[in-house]
Residue, then its C-alpha position, 0 to 999 in steps of 0.5 A: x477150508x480148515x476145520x472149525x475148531x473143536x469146542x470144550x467146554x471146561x467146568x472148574x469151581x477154582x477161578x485160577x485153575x480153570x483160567x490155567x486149562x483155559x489158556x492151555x487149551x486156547x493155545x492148542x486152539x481150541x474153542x473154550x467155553x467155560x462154567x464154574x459148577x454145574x448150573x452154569x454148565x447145564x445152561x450152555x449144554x442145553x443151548x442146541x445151538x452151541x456146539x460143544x465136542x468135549x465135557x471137561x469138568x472137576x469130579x470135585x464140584x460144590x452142588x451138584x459133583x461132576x459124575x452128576x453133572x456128566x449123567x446129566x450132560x448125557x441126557x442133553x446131549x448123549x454122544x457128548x464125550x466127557x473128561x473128569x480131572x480128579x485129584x483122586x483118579x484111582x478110586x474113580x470108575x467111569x462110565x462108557x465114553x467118559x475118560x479120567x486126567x489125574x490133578x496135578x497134570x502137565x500141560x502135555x497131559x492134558x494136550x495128549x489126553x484131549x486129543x486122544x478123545x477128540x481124534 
């Protein structure tokens, strides 16, 4: 029996990059869950019954920024691994178990960059 696939949760408050990683990640087969900012977020990480392996959020949130949205993702679920896309990924530090993908990214990026954190 194969796999299940890996589930990614995508956060993007633009509607068209985010329909952009979601039809890229859907065609390197994973499960994609998606929110447009961090309340729609924190609903489907509080829900234990979803199974969710990667956080995949903007650093550029309206509300609640994406690095809170991460401290508080980690809170719920604390082995969650997450990754920031960032247009500014040079002056971003990020914690333990958190990686960093530069905007723009090629569609190779970010398969390489997922399944770096996804094994």
């Amino acid at each position: 029996m194969p796999a299940s696939p890996s589930t990614i949760l995508v956060v993007e408050d633009d509607a068209i990059v985010r329909m952009l990683i979601v039809d890229v990640l859907q065609e390197l087969e994973f499960r994609v869950l998606e929110a447009d900012g961090g309340e729609a977020a924190l609903s489907l990480l509080q829900d234990m019954q979803q199974r969710i392996d990667l956080l995949m959020t903007d650093v550029g949130l309206p509300g609640m920024n994406g690095r809170e949205l991460a401290e508080r993702a980690r809170e719920l679920r604390p082995q969650l691994p997450v990754l920031f896309a960032s247009g500014y990924t040079e002056s971003i530090e990020v914690p333990d178990g958190m990686s960093v993908i530069g905007k723009p990214f090629s569609i190779d990026q970010l398969r390489d960059k997922v399944r770096g954190i996804l094994g």
